[in-house]
PDB file with SEQRES, HELIX, SHEET and CRYST1 records, atoms N, CA, C and O in Angstrom:
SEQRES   1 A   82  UNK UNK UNK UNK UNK UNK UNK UNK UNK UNK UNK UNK UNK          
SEQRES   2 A   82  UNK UNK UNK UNK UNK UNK UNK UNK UNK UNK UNK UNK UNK          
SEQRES   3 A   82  UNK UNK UNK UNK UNK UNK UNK UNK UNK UNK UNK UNK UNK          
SEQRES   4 A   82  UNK UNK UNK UNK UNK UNK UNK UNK UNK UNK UNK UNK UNK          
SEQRES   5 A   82  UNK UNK UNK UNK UNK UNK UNK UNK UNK UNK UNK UNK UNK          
SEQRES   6 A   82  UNK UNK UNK UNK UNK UNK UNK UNK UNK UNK UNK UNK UNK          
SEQRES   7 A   82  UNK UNK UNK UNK                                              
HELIX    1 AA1 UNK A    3  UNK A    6  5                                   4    
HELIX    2 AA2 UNK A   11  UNK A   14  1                                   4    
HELIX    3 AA3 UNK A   16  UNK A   25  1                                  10    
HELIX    4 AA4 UNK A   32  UNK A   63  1                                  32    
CRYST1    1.000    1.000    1.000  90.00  90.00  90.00 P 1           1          
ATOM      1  N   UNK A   1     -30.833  -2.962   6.174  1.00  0.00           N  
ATOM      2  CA  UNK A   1     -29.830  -2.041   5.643  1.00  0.00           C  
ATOM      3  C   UNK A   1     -30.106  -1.848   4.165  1.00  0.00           C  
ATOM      4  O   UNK A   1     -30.390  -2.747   3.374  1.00  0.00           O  
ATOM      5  N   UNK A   2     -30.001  -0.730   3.934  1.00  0.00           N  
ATOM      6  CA  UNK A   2     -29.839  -0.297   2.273  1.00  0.00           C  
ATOM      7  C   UNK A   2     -29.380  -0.871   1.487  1.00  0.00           C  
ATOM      8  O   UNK A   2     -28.191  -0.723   1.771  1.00  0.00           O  
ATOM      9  N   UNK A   3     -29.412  -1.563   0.503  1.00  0.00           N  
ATOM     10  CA  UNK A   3     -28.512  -2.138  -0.651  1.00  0.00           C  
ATOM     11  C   UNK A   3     -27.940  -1.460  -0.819  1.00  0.00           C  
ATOM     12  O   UNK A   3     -26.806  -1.862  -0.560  1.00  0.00           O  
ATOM     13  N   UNK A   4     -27.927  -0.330  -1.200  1.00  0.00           N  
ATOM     14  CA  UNK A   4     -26.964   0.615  -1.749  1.00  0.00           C  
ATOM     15  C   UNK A   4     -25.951   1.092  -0.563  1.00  0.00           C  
ATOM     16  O   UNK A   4     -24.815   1.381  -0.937  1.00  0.00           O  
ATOM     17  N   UNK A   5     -26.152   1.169   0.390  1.00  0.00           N  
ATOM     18  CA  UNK A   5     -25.345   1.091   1.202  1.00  0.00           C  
ATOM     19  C   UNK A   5     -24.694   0.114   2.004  1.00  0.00           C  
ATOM     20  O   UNK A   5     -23.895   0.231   2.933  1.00  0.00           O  
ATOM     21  N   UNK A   6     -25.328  -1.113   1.314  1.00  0.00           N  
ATOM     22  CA  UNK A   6     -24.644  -2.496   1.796  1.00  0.00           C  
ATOM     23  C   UNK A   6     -23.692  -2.989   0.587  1.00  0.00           C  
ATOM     24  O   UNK A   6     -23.417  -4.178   0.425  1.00  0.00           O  
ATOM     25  N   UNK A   7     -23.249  -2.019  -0.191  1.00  0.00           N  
ATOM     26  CA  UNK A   7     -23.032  -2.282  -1.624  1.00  0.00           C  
ATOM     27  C   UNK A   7     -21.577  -1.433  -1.329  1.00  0.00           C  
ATOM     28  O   UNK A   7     -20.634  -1.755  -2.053  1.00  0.00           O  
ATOM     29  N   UNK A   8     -21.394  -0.614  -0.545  1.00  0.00           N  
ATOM     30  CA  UNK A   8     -20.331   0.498  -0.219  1.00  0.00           C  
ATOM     31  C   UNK A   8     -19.385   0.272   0.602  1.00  0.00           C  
ATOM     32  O   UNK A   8     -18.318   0.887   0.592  1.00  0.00           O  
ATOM     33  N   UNK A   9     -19.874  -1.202   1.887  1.00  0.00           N  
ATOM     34  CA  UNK A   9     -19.241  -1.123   2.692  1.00  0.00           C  
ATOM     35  C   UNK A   9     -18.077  -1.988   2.361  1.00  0.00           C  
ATOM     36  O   UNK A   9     -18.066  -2.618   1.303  1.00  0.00           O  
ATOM     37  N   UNK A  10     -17.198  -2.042   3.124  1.00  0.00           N  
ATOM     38  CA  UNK A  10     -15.898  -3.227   2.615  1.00  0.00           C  
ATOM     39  C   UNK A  10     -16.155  -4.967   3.232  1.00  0.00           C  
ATOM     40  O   UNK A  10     -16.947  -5.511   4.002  1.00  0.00           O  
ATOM     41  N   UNK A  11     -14.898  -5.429   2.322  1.00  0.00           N  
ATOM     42  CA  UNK A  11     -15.454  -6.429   2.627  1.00  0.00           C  
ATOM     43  C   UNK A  11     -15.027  -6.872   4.343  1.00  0.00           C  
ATOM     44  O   UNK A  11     -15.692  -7.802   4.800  1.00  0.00           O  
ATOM     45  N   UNK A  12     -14.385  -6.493   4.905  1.00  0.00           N  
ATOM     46  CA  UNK A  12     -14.580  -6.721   6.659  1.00  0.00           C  
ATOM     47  C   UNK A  12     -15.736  -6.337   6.841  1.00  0.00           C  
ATOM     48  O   UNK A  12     -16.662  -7.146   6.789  1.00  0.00           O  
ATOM     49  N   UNK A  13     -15.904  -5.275   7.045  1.00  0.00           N  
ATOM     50  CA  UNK A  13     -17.363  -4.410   7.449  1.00  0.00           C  
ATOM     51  C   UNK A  13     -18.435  -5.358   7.311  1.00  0.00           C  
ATOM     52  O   UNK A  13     -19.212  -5.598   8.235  1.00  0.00           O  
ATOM     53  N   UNK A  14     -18.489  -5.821   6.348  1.00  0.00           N  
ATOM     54  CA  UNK A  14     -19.916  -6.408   5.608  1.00  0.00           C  
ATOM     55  C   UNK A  14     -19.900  -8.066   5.783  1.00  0.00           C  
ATOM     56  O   UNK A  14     -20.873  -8.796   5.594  1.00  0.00           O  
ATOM     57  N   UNK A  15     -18.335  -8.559   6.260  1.00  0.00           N  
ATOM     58  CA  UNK A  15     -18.005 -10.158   7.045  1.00  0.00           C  
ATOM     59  C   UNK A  15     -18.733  -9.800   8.140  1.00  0.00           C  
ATOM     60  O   UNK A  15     -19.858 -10.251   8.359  1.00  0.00           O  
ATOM     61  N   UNK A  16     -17.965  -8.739   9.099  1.00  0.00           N  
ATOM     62  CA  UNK A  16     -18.274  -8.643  10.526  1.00  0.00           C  
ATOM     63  C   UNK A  16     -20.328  -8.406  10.858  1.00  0.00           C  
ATOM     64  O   UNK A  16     -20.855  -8.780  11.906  1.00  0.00           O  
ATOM     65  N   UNK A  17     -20.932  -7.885   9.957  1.00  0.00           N  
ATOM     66  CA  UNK A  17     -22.238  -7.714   9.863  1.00  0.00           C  
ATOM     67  C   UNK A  17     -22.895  -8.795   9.730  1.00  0.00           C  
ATOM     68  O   UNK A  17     -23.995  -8.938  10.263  1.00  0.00           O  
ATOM     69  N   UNK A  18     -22.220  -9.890   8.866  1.00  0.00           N  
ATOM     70  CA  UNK A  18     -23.078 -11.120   7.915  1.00  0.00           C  
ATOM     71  C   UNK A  18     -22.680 -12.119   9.390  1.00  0.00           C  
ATOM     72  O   UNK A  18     -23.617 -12.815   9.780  1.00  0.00           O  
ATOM     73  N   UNK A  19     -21.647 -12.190  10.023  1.00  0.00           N  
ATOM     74  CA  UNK A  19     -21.532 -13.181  11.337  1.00  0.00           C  
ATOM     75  C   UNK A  19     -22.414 -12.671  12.548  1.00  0.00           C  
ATOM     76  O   UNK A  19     -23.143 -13.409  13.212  1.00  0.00           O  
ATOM     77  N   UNK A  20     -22.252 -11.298  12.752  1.00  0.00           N  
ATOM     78  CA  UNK A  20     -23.262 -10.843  13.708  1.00  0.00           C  
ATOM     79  C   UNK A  20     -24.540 -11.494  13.075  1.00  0.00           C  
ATOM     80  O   UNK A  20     -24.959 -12.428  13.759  1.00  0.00           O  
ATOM     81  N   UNK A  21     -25.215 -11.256  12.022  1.00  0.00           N  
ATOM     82  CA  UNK A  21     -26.530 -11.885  12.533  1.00  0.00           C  
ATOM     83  C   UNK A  21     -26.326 -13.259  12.245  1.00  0.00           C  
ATOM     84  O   UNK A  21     -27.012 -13.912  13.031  1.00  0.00           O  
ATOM     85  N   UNK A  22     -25.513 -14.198  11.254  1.00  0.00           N  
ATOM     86  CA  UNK A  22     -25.734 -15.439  11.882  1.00  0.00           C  
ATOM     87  C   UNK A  22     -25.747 -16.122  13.032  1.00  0.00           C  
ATOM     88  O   UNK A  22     -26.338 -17.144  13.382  1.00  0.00           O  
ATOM     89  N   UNK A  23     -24.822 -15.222  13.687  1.00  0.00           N  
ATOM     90  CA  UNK A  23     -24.978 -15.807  15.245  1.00  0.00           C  
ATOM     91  C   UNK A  23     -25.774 -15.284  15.900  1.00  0.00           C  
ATOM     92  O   UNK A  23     -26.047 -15.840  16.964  1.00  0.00           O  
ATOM     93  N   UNK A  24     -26.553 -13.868  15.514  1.00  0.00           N  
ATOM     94  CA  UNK A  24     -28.136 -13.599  16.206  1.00  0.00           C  
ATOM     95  C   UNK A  24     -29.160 -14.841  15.960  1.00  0.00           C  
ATOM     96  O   UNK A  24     -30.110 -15.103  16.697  1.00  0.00           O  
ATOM     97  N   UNK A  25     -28.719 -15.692  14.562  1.00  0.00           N  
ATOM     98  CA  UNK A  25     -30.112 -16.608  14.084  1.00  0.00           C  
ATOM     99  C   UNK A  25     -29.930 -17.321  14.824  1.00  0.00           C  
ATOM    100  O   UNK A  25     -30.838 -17.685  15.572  1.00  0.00           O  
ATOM    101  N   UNK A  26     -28.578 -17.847  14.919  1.00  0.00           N  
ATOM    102  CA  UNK A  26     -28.164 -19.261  15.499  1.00  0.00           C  
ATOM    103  C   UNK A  26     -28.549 -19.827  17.024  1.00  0.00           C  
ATOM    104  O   UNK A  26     -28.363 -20.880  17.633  1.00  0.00           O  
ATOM    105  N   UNK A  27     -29.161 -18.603  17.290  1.00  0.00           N  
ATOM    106  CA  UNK A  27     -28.936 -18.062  18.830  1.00  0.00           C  
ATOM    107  C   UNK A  27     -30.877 -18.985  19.601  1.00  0.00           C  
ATOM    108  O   UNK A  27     -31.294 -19.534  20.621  1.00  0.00           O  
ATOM    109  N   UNK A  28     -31.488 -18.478  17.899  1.00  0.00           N  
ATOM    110  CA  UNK A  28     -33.033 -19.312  17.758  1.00  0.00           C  
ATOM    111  C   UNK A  28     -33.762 -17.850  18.790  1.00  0.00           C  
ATOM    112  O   UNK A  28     -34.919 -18.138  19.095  1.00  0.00           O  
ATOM    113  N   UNK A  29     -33.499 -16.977  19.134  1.00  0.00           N  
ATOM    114  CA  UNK A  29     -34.249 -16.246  19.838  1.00  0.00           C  
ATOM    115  C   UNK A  29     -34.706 -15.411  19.443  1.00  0.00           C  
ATOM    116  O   UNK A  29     -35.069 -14.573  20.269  1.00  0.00           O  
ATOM    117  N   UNK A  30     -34.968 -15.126  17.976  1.00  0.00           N  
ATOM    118  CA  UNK A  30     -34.953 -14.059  17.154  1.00  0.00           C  
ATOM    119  C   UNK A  30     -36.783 -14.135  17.041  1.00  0.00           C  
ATOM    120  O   UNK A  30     -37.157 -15.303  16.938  1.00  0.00           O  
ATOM    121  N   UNK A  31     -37.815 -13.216  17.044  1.00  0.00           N  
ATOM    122  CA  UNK A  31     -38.579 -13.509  16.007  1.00  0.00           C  
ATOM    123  C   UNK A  31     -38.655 -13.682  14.630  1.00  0.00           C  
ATOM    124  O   UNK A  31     -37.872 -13.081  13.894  1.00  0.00           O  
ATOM    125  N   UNK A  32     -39.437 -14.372  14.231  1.00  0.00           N  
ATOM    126  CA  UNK A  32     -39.966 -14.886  12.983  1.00  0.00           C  
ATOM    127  C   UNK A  32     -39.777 -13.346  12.099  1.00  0.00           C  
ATOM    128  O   UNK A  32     -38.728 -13.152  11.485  1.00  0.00           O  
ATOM    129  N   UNK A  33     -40.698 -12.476  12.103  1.00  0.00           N  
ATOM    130  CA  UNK A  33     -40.319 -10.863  11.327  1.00  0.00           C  
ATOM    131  C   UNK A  33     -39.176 -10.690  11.256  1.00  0.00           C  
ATOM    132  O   UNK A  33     -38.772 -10.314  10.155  1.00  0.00           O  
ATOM    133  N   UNK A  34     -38.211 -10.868  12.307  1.00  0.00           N  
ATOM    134  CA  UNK A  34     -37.193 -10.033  12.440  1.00  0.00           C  
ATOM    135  C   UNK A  34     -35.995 -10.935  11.949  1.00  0.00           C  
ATOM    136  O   UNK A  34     -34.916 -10.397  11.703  1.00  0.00           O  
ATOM    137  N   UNK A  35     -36.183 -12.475  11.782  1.00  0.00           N  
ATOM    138  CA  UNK A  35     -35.619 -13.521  11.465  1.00  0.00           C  
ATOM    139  C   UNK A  35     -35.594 -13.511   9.325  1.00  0.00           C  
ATOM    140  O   UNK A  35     -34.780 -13.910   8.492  1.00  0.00           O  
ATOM    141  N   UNK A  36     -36.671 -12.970   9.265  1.00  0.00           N  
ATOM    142  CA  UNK A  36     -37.023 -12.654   7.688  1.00  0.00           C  
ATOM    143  C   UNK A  36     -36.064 -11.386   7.432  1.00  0.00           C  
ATOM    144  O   UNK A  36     -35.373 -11.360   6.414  1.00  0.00           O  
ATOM    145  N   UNK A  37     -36.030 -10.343   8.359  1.00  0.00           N  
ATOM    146  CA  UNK A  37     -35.495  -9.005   7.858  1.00  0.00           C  
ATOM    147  C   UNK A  37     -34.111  -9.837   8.296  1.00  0.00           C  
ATOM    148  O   UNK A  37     -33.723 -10.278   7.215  1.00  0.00           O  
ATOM    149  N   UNK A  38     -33.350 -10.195   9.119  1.00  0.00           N  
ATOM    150  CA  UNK A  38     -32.123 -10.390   8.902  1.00  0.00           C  
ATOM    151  C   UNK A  38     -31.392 -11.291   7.874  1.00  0.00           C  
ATOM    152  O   UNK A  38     -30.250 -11.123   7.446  1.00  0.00           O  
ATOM    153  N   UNK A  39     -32.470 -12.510   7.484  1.00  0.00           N  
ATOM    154  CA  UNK A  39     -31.867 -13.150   6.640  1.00  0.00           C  
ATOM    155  C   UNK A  39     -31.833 -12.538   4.892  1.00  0.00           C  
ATOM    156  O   UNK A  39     -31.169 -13.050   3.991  1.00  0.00           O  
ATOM    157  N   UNK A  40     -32.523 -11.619   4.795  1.00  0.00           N  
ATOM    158  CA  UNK A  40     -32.565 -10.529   3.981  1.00  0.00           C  
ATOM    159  C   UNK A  40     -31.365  -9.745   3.837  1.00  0.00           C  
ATOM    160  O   UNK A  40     -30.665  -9.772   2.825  1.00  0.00           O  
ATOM    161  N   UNK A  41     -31.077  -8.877   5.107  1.00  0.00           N  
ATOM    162  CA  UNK A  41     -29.403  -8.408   5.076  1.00  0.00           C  
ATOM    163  C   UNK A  41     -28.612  -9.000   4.589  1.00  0.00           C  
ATOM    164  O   UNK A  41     -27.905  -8.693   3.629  1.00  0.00           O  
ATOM    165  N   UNK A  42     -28.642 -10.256   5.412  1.00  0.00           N  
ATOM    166  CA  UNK A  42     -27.468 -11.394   5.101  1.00  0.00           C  
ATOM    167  C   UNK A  42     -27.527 -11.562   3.903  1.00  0.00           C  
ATOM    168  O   UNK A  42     -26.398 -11.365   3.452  1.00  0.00           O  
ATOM    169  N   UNK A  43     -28.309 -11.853   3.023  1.00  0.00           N  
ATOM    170  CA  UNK A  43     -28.507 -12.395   1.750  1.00  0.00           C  
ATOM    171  C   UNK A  43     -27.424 -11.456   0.669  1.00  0.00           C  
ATOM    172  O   UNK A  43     -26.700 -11.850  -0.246  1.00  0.00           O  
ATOM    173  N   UNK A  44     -27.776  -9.459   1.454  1.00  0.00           N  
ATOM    174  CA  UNK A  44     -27.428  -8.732   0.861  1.00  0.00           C  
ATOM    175  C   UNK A  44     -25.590  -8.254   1.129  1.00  0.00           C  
ATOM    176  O   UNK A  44     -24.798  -7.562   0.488  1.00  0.00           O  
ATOM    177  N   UNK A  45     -25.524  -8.902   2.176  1.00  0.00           N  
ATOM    178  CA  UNK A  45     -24.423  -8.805   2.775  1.00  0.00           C  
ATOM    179  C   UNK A  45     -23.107  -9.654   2.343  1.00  0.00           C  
ATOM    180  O   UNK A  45     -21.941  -9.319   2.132  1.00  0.00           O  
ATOM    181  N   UNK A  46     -23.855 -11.013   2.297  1.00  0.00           N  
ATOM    182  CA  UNK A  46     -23.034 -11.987   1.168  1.00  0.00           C  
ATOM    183  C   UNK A  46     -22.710 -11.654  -0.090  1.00  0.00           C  
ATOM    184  O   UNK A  46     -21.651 -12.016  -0.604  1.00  0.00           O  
ATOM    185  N   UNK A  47     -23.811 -10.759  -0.839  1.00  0.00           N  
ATOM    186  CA  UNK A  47     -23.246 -10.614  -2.492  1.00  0.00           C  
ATOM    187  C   UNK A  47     -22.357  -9.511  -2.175  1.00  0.00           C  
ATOM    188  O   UNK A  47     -21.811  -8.993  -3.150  1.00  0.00           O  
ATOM    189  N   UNK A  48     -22.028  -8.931  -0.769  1.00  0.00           N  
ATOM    190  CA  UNK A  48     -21.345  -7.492  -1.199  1.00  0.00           C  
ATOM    191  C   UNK A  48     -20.014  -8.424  -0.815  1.00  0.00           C  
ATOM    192  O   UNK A  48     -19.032  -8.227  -1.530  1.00  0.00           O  
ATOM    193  N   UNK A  49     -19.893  -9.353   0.171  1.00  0.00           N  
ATOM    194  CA  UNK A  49     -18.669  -9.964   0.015  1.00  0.00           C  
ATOM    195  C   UNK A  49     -17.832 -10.630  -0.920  1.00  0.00           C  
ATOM    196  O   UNK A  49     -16.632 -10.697  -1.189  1.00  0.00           O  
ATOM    197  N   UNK A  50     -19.315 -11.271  -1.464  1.00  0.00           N  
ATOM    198  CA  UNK A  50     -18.492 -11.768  -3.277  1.00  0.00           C  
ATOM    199  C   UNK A  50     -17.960 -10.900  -3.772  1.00  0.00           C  
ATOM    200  O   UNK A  50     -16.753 -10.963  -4.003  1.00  0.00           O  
ATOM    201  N   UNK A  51     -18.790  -9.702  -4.121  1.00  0.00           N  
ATOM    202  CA  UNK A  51     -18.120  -8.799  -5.204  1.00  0.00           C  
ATOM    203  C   UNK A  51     -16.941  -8.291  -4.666  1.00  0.00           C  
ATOM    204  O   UNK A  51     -15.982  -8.094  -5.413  1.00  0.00           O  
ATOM    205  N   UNK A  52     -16.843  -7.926  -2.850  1.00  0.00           N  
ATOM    206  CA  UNK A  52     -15.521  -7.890  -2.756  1.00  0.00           C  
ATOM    207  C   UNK A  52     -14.297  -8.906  -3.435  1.00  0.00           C  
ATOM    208  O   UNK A  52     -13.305  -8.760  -4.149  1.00  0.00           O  
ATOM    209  N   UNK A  53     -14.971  -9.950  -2.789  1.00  0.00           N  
ATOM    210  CA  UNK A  53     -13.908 -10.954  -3.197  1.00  0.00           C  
ATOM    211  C   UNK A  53     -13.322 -10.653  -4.867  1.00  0.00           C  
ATOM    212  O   UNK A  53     -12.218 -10.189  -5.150  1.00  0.00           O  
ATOM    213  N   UNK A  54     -14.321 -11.032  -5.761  1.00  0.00           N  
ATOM    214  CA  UNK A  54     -14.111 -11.038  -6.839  1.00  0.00           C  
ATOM    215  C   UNK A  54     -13.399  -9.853  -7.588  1.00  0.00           C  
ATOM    216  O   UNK A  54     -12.789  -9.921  -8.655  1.00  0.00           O  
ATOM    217  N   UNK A  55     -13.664  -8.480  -6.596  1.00  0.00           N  
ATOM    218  CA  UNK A  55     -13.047  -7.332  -7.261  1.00  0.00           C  
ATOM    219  C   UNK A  55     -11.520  -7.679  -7.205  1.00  0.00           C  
ATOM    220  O   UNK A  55     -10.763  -7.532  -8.164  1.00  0.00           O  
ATOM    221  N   UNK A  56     -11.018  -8.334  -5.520  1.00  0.00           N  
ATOM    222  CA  UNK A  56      -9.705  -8.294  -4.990  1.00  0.00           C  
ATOM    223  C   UNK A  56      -8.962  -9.267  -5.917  1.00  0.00           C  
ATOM    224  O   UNK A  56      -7.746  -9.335  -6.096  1.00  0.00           O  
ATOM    225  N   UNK A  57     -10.135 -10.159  -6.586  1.00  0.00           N  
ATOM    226  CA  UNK A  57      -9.146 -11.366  -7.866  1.00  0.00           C  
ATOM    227  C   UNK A  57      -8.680 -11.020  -9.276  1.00  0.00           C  
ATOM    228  O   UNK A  57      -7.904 -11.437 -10.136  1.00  0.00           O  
ATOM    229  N   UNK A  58      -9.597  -9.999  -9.056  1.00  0.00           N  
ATOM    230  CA  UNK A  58      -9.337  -9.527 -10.629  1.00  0.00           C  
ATOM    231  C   UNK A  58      -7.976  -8.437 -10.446  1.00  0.00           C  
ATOM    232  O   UNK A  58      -7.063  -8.681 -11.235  1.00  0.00           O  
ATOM    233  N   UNK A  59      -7.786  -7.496  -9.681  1.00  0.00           N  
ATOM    234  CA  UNK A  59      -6.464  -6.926  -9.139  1.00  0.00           C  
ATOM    235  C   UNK A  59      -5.734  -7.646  -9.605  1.00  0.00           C  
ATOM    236  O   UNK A  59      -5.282  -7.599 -10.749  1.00  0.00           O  
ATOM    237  N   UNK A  60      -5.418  -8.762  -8.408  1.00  0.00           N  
ATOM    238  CA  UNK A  60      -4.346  -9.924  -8.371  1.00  0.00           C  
ATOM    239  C   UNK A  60      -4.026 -10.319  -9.543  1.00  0.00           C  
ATOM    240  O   UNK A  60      -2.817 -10.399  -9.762  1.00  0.00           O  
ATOM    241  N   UNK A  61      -5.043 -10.710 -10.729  1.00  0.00           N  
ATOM    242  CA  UNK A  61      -4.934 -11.467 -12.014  1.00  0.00           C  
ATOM    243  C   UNK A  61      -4.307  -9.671 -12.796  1.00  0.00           C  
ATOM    244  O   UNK A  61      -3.329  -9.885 -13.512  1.00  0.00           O  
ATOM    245  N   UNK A  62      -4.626  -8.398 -12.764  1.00  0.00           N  
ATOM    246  CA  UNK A  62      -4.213  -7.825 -13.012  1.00  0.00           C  
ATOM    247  C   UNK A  62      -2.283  -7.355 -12.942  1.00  0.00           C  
ATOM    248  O   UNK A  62      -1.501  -7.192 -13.879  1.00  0.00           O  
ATOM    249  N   UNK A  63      -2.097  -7.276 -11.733  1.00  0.00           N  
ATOM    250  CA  UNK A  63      -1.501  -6.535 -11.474  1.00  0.00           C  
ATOM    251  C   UNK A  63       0.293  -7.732 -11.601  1.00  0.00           C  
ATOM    252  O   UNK A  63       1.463  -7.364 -11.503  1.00  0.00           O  
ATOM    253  N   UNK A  64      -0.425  -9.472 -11.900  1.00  0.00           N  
ATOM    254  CA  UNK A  64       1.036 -10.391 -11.830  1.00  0.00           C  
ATOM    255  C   UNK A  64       1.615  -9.866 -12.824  1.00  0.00           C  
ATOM    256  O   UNK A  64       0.992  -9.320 -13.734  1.00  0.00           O  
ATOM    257  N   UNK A  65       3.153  -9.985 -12.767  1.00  0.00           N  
ATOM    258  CA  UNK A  65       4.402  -9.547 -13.547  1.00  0.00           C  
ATOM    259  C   UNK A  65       4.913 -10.902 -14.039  1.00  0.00           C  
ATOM    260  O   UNK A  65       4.684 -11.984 -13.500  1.00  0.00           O  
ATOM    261  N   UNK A  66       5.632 -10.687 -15.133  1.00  0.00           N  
ATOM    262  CA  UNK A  66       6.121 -11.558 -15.465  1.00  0.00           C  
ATOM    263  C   UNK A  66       7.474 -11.047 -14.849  1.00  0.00           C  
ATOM    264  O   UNK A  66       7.690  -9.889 -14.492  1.00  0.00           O  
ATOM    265  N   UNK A  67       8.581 -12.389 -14.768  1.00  0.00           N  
ATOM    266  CA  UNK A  67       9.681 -12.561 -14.716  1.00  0.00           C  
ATOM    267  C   UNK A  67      10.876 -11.198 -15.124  1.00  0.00           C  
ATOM    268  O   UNK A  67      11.795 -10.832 -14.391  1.00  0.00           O  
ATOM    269  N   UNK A  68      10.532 -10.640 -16.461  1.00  0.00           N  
ATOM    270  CA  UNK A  68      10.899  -9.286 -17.018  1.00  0.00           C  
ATOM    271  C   UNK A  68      10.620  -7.818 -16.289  1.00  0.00           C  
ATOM    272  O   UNK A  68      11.246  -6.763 -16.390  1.00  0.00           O  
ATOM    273  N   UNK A  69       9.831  -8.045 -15.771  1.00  0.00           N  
ATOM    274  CA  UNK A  69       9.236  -6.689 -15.017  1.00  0.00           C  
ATOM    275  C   UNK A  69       7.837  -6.495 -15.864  1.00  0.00           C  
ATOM    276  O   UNK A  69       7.009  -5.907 -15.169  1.00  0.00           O  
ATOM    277  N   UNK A  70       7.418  -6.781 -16.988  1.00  0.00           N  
ATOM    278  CA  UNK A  70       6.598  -6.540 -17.734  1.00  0.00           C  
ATOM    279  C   UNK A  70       5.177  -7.118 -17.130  1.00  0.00           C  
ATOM    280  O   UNK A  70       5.311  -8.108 -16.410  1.00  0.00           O  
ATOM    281  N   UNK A  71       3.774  -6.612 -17.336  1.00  0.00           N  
ATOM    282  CA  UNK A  71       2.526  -6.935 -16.519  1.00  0.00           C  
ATOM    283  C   UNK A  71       2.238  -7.862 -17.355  1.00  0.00           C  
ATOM    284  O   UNK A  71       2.680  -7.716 -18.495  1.00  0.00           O  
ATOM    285  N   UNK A  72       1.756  -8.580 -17.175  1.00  0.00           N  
ATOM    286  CA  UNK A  72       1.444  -9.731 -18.133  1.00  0.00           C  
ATOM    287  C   UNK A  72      -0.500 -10.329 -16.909  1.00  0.00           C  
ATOM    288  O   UNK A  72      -0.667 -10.449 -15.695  1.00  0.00           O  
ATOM    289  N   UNK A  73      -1.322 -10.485 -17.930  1.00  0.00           N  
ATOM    290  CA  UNK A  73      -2.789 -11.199 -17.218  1.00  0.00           C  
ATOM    291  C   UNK A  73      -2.364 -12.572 -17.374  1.00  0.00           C  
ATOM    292  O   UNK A  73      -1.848 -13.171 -18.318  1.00  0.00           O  
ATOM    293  N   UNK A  74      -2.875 -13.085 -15.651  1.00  0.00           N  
ATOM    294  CA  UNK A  74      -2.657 -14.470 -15.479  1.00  0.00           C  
ATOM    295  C   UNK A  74      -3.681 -14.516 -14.503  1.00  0.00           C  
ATOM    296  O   UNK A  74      -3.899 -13.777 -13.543  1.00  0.00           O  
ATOM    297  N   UNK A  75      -4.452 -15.827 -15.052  1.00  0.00           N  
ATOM    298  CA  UNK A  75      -5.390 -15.714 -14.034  1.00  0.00           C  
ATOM    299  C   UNK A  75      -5.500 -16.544 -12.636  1.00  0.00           C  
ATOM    300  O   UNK A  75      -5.087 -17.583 -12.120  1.00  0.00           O  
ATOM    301  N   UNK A  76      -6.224 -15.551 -12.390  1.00  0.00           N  
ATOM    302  CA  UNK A  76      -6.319 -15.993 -10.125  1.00  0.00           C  
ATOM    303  C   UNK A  76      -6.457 -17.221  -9.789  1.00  0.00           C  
ATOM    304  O   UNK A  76      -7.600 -17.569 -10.085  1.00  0.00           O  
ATOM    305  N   UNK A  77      -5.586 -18.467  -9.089  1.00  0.00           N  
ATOM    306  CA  UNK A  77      -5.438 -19.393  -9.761  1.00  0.00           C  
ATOM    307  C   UNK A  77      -5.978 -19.116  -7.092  1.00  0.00           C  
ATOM    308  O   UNK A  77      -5.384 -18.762  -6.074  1.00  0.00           O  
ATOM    309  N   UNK A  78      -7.366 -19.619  -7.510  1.00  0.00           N  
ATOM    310  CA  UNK A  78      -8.117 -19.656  -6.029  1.00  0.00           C  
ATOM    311  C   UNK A  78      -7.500 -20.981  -4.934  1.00  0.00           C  
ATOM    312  O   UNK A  78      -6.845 -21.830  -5.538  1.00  0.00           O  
ATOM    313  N   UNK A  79      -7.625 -21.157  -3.747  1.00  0.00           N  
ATOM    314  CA  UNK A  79      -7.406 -22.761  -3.202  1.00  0.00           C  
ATOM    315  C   UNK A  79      -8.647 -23.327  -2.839  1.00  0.00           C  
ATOM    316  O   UNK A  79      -9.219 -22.592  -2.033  1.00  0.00           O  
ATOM    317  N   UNK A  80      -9.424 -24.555  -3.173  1.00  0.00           N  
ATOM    318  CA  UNK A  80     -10.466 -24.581  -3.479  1.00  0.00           C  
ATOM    319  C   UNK A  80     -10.770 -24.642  -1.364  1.00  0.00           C  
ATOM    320  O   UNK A  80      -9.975 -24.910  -0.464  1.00  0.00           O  
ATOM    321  N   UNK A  81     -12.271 -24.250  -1.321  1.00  0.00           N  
ATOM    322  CA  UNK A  81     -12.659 -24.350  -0.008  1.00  0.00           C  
ATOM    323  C   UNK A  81     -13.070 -25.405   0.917  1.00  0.00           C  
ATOM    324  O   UNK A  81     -14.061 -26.129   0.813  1.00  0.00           O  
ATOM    325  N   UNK A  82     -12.217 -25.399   1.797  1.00  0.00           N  
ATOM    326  CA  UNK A  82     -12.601 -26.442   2.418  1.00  0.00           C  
ATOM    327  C   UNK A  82     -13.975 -26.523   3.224  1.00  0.00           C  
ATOM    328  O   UNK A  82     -14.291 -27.562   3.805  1.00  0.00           O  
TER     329      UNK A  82                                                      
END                                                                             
């Protein structure tokens, strides 16, 4: 897939893509070529999920209110991963 068009999609879109082929790898039936081109996607597929992620934190840290009604930046306070 295109970077640039792996760069567009959302972040479901681009979850649901990055599990499809891990579970194509996982599966071990893949060739070797085709095992290189997917882990390639994936590679590209993961940074488009970060940046989702990271776009959706910066919102959040945007958009908290204080108590007043007034916007006030506070930052995205994550739960670490288990």
């Amino acid at each position: 897939m295109d970077s640039d068009k792996t760069s567009k999609l959302s972040f479901e879109v681009a979850l649901l893509k990055l599990e499809a082929i891990v579970d194509s790898m996982e599966q071990g039936e893949v060739p070797l070529a085709d095992l290189l081109a997917k882990y390639e996607e994936g590679t590209k597929l993961l940074k488009a999920c970060e940046t989702r992620l990271q776009e959706a934190e910066l919102k959040i840290e945007q958009l908290r209110q204080q108590k007043d009604g007034k916007v006030a930046f506070a930052p995205f306070e994550s739960s670490p991963a288990e």
